[in-house]
C-alpha positions in Angstrom: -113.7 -125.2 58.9 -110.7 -126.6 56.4 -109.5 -124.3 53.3 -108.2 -126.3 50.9 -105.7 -124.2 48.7 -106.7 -123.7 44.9 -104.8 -125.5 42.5 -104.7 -124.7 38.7 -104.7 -127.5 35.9 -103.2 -124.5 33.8 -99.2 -125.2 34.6 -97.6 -122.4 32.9 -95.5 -125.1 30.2 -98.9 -126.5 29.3 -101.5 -123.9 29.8 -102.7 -122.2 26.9 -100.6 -118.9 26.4 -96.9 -121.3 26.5 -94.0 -120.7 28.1 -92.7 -117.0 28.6 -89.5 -115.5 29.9 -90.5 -116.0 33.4 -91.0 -119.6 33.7 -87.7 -120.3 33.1 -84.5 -119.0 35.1 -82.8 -116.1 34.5 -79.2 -117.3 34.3 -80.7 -120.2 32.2 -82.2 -117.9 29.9 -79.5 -115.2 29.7 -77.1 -118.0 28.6 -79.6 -119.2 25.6 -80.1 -115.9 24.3 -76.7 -115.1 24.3 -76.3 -118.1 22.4 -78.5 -117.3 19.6 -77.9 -113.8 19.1 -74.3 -114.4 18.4 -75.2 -117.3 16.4 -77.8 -115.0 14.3 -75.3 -112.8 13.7 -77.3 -110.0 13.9 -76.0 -107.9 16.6 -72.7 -106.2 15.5 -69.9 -105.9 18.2 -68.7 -102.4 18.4 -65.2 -101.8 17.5 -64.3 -100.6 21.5 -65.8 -103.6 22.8 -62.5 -105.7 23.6 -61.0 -102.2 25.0 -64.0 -100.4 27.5 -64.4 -100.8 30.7 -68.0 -101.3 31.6 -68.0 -98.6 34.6 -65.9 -96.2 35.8 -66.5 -98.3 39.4 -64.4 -101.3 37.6 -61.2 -101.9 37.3 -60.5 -103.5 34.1 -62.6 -104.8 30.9 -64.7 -108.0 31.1 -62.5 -110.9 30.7 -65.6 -113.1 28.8 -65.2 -112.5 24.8 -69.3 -112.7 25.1 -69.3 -110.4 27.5 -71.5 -108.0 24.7 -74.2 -110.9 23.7 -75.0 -111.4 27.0 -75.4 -108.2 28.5 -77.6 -107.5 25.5 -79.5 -110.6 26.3 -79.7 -109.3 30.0 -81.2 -105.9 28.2 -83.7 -107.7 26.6 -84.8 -109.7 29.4 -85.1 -106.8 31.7 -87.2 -104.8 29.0 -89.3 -107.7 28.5 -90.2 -108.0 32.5 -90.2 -103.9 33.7 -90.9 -102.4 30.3 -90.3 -98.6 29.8 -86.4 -99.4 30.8 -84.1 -96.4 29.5 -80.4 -95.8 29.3 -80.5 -94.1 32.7 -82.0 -97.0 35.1 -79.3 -99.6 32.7 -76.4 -97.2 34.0 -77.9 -97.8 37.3 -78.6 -101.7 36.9 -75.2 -102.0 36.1 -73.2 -99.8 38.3 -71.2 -100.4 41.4 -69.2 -99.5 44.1 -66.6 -97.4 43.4 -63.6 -98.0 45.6 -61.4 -94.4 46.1 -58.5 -95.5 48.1 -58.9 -94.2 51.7 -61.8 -92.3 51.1 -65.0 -93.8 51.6 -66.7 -95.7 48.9 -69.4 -94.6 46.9 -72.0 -96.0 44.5 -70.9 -94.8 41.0 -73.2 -95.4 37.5 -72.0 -97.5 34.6 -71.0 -95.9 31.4 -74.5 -95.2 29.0 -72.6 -96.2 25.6 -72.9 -99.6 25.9 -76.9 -99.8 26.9 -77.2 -97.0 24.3 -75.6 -99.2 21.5 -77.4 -102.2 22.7 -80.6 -100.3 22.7 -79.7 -99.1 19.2 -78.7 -102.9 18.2 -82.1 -104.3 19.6 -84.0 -101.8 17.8 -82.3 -102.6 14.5 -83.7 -106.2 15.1 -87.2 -105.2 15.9 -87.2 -106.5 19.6 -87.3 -103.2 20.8 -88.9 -100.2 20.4 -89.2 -96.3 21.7 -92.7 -96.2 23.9 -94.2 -93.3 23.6 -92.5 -89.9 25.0 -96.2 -89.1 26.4 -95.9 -92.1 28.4 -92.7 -92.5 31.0 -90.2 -93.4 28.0 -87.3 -95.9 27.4 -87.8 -98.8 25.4 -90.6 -101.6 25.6 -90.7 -105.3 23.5 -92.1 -105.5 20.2 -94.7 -108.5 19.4 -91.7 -109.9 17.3 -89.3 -109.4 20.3 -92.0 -110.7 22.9 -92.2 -114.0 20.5 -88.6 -114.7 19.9 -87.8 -114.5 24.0 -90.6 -116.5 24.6 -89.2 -119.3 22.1 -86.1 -119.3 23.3 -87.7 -119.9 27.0 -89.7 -122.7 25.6 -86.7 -124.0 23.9 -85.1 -123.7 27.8 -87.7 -125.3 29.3 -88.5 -128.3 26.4 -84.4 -129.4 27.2 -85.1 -129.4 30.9 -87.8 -131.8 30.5 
C-alpha cells in the first residue's frame, strides 16, 4: 500500500489570497520595507537616533545611517507574524550578552525607547494598533498595515521571478 503525498495547485504566489509576508524571506523583506518607509517619508527619525546605543549590552551606536527604518521594518514584520508584540518581548528580541569584564556574562535587555517610538511611529501610520487590554496586550496589524506588508512581499516576490 503506496501513499502518495498531497500536492496543492494553490502555490502561495498564485493561489487566491496573494502573496503575504511569509512567502518571501525575511532579510529580503526587511530590506524592501526599509526601503519604502524611508522613501514615504513618513516615519520621523528621532533627534537621539545618530547618538543611542541600542542596548546597554552594546558597545557603541549602529554604524548603518538606516539603522532606524529597518528595525522599524523588523517591528512590523514581527507584529505581523506573532501579533500581541509589546515593548517588553522587543527589549528582549533585541537584547544581548552583556560582557562585564572578568565577571561572567549575562543576558541584558535592550533599551524600550526605541521600540516605544517605533511603536508610536507605526501607529501614527495606521499599521499598528493597541489590541485590546482584555486580551494579552501589545500591538497587532491593522487591515491597512496587513495590506501594505503584503504588497511590498508581492513586490519582493514579482522581482524574483
Amino acid at each position: 500500500m503506496s501513499v502518495t503525498p498531497r500536492v496543492s495547485n494553490n502555490t502561495p504566489a498564485e493561489g487566491p489570497c496573494g502573496v503575504t509576508v511569509k512567502d518571501v524571506p525575511a532579510g529580503d523583506f526587511i530590506v524592501a520595507y526599509a526601503a519604502h518607509l524611508k522613501r514615504t517619508g513618513k516615519i520621523e527619525l528621532p533627534k537621539w537616533s545618530d547618538l543611542v546605543k541600542t542596548s546597554k549590552a552594546r558597545e557603541l551606536a549602529p554604524y548603518d545611517p538606516d539603522w532606524y527604518y529597518v528595525r522599524a521594518a523588523a517591528i512590523a514584520r514581527r507584529v505581523y507574524l506573532r501579533g500581541n508584540v509589546g515593548v517588553g518581548a522587543m527589549r528582549k528580541i533585541y537584547g544581548g550578552r552583556q560582557r562585564r569584564g572578568t565577571v561572567k556574562e549575562k543576558f541584558a535587555l535592550s533599551g524600550g525607547s526605541i521600540p516605544r517610538h517605533i511603536f508610536a511611529q507605526l501607529e501614527k501610520m495606521k499599521i499598528l494598533e493597541k489590541a485590546p487590554a482584555t486580551g494579552k496586550g501589545g500591538r497587532r496589524i491593522t487591515e491597512t498595515g496587513q495590506r501594505d506588508l503584503d504588497s511590498i512581499a508581492g513586490q519582493i516576490k514579482s522581482a524574483d521571478k
